[in-house]
C-alpha positions in Angstrom: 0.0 0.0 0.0 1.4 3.7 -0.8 0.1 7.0 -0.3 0.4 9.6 -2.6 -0.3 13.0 -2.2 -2.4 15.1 -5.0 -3.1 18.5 -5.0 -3.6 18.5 -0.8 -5.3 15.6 -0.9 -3.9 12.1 -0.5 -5.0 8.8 -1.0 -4.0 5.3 -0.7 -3.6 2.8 -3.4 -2.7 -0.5 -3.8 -1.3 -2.4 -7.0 -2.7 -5.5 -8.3 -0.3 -8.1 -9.5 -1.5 -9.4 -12.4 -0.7 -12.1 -14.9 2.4 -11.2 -17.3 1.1 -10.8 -20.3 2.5 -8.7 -22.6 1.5 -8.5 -26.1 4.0 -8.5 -29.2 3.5 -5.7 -31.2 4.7 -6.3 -34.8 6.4 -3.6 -36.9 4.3 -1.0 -38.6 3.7 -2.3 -42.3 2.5 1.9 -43.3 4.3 4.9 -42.4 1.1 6.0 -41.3 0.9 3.4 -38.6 3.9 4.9 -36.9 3.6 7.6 -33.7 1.1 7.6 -31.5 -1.3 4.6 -32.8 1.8 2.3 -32.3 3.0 3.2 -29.4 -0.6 3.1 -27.6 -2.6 4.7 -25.6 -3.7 4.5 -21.9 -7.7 4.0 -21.3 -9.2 3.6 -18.0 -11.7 1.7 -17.4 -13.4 1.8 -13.7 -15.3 -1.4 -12.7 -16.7 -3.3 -9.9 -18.4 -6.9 -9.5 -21.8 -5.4 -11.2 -23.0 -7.0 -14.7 -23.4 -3.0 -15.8 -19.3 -2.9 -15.1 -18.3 -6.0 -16.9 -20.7 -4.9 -20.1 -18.6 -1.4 -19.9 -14.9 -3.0 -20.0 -16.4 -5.7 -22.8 -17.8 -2.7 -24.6 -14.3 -0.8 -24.4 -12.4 -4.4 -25.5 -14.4 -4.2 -28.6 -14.8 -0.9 -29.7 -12.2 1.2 -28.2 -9.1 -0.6 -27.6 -6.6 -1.4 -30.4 -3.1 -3.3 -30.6 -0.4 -1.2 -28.0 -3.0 0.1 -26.1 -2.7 -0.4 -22.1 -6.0 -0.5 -20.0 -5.7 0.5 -16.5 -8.7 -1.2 -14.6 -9.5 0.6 -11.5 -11.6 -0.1 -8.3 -12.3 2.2 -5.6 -12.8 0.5 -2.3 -13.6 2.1 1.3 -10.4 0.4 2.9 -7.5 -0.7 1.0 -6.6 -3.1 3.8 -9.4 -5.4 3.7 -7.7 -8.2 2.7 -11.3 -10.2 1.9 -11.9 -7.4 -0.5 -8.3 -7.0 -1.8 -8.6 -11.0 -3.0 -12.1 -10.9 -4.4 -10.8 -7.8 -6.4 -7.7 -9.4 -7.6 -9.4 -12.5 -8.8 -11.7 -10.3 -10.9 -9.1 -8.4 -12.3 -6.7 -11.0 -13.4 -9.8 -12.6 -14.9 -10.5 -9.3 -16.9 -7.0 -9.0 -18.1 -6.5 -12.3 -19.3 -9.7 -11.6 -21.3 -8.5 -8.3 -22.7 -5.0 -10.5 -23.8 -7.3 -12.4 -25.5 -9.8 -10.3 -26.9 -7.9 -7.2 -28.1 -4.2 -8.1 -27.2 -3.7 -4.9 -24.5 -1.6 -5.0 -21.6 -3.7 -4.6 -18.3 -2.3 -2.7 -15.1 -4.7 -2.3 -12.0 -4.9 -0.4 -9.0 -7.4 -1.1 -6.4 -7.6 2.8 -4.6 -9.6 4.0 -1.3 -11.9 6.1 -1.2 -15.5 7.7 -3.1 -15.3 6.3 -6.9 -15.7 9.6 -8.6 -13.2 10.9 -7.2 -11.1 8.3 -7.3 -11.6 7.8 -11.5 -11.0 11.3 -11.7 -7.5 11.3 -9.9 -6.5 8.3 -11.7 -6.9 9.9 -15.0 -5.0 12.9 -14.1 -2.5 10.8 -12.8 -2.5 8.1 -16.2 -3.5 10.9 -18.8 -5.5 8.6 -21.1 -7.4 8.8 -24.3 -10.3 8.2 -22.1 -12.1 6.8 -19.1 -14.6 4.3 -19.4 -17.3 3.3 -16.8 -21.0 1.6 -17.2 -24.3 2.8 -14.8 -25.2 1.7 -12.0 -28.6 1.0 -13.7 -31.2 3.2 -11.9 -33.5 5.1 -13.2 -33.1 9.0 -14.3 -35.2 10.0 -11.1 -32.8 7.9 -8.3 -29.7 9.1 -9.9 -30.7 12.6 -9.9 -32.0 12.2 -6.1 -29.2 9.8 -5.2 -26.3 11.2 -7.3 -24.2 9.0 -9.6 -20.5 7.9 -10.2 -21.0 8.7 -13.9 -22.8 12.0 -13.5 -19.5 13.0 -11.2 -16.6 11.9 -13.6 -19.1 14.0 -16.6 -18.9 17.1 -14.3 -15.1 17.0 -12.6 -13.1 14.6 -14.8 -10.6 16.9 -16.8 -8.4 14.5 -17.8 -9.9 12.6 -20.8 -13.4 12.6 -22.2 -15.7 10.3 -19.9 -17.9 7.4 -21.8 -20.2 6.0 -19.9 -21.6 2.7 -21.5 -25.7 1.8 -20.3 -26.2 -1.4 -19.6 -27.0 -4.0 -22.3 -30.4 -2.8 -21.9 -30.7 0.7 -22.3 -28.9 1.0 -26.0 -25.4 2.6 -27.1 -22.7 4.1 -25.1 -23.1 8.0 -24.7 -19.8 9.9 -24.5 -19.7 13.3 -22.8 
């Protein structure tokens, strides 16, 4: 577990060891497929054990992700030393980056961070700097997330970082990005 410190405020992290994957990137057959789309990009996706979460990060695997790209999955807990929640958490991750190997050939690096999840997105991608952040609803209604607030509503108003796509779930029809 570290600490860092951001802007006054701090927070506490820890890293998720994941599976060493690492994908081979052959060399660029165009000129135009040198720079930027070769070297990757960084997307961050925020999930959780919901169905909404995994629909998001499949979402991203298939329609935003590319070779070179690295996905950084990230999970904001209330206690970074709760070991119960810590394994559950790892499990899921190293399950979603062998699927993102697999699916789009990316390189996965997680973080499992303490403390409220908007804010907690929203430091990540000023700290990772990606080509965007990723995160599905929590799949209530218009009228509960207007009472009750919402993760995605947060990163839309506070995230400066990279533009925020929030993905429905399967149910609710195509991903809007803000």
């Amino acid at each position: 577990m570290e600490t860092v410190m951001e802007d006054v405020e701090e927070y506490n992290y820890r890293e998720v060891k994941l599976p060493s994957l690492i994908p081979i990137v052959p060399e660029p057959e165009l000129e135009r497929e040198t720079g930027e789309r070769r070297r990757g990009r960084d997307i961050v996706i925020a999930i959780d054990h919901g169905p909404n979460s995994k629909h998001a990060f499949d979402w991203a695997l298939i329609h935003l992700c590319r070779l070179a790209d690295t996905i950084h999955l990230v999970h904001a807990v209330s206690d970074v030393k709760n070991q119960i929640v810590y394994d559950l958490t790892q499990g899921l991750m190293e399950k979603l980056a062998v699927e993102a190997f697999e699916v789009a050939m990316v390189k996965t690096v997680a973080r499992i961070v303490q403390g409220d999840p908007g804010k907690v997105i929203c430091m990540e991608a000023e700290r990772t700097k990606p080509a965007a952040v990723v995160l599905g609803t929590r799949g209530r209604s218009l009228f509960q997330s207007v009472l009750q607030g919402s993760v995605g509503e947060y990163c839309f108003h506070h995230c400066k970082a990279a533009p925020v796509i929030i993905v429905p779930g399967k149910d609710l029809g195509d991903a809007s990005i803000v």
